[in-house]
C-alpha positions, 0 to 999 in steps of 0.5 A: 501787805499781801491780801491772802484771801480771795472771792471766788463765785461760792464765797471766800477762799479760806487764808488757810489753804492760800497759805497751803498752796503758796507753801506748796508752790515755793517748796516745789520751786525750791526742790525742782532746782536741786536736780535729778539725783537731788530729787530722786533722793527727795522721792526715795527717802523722805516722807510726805509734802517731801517726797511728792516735791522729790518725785514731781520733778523727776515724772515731769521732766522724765529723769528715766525709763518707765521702770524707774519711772514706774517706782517714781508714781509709786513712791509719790502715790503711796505718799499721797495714800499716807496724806489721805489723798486716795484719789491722786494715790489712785492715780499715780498708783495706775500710771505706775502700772501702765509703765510697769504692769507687773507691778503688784505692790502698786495693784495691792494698794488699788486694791485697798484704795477701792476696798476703802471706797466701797468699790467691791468690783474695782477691788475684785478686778485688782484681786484677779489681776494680783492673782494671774501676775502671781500665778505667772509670776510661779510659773 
C-alpha cells in the first residue's frame, strides 16, 4: 500500500495535499497528451484546475506567437486569480504583458491584485501605465 504521508524537516506533510499534488500531476499528464488544439480549447473554455492543465502545456511547448501566447498567461492567471492564488495570478498576468505590453485587461487585474495586497504604489504604477495605454490607444 502506498504511504501518502511524508516527513519533511517541519513535521509531516498532510495526506491532503499529497492527494492534491498526485491529482495535479496525473491530470497535467492526462491533458499534456491531448494535443495543442486539444489544449487550447482546455485554456479558452474551461474553468480552473481545468484550463491552468489546458494553458500549461501550450506555454511550455510554446504552441504560438507571443500574441497567442500572451492570451495563454492570461487566461491561466485569471484562473489562478478565481482559485485565489494571487501570487502565481501576478505572475502569469506580467508575462503576459511582457509578450504583449499593450494588454490592458491584464494590467487591470495587476491592478486589483495589488490593490487587494495593499500595495498603494504598484497599483498606482499599473493605473498610470492603463492610462498612457489609453490615452494612445485614443489617439
Amino acid at each position: 500500500m502506498l504511504h501518502l504521508a511524508k516527513l519533511h524537516p517541519t513535521g509531516v506533510q498532510t495526506t491532503g495535499s499529497v492527494i492534491l499534488s498526485l491529482l495535479f500531476l496525473i491530470g497535467f499528464a492526462g491533458i499534456a497528451a491531448s494535443g495543442p488544439k486539444e489544449d487550447w480549447s482546455a485554456c479558452r473554455n474551461l474553468s480552473g484546475i481545468d484550463a491552468i492543465l489546458g494553458c500549461t502545456p501550450i506555454l511550455l511547448h510554446k504552441h504560438g506567437d507571443d500574441k497567442k501566447l500572451s492570451r495563454a498567461f492570461y487566461l491561466r492567471g485569471l484562473n489562478y486569480l478565481n482559485l485565489r492564488d494571487l501570487k502565481r495570478a501576478e505572475i502569469d498576468f506580467l508575462d503576459s504583458i511582457r509578450l504583449n505590453p499593450g494588454n490592458t485587461i491584464a494590467y487591470e487585474q495587476l491592478n486589483f491584485i495589488y490593490t487587494k495586497w495593499g500595495n498603494q504604489s504598484a497599483a498606482v504604477q499599473i493605473r498610470q501605465r492603463l492610462r498612457d495605454l489609453r490615452e494612445k490607444a485614443g489617439k
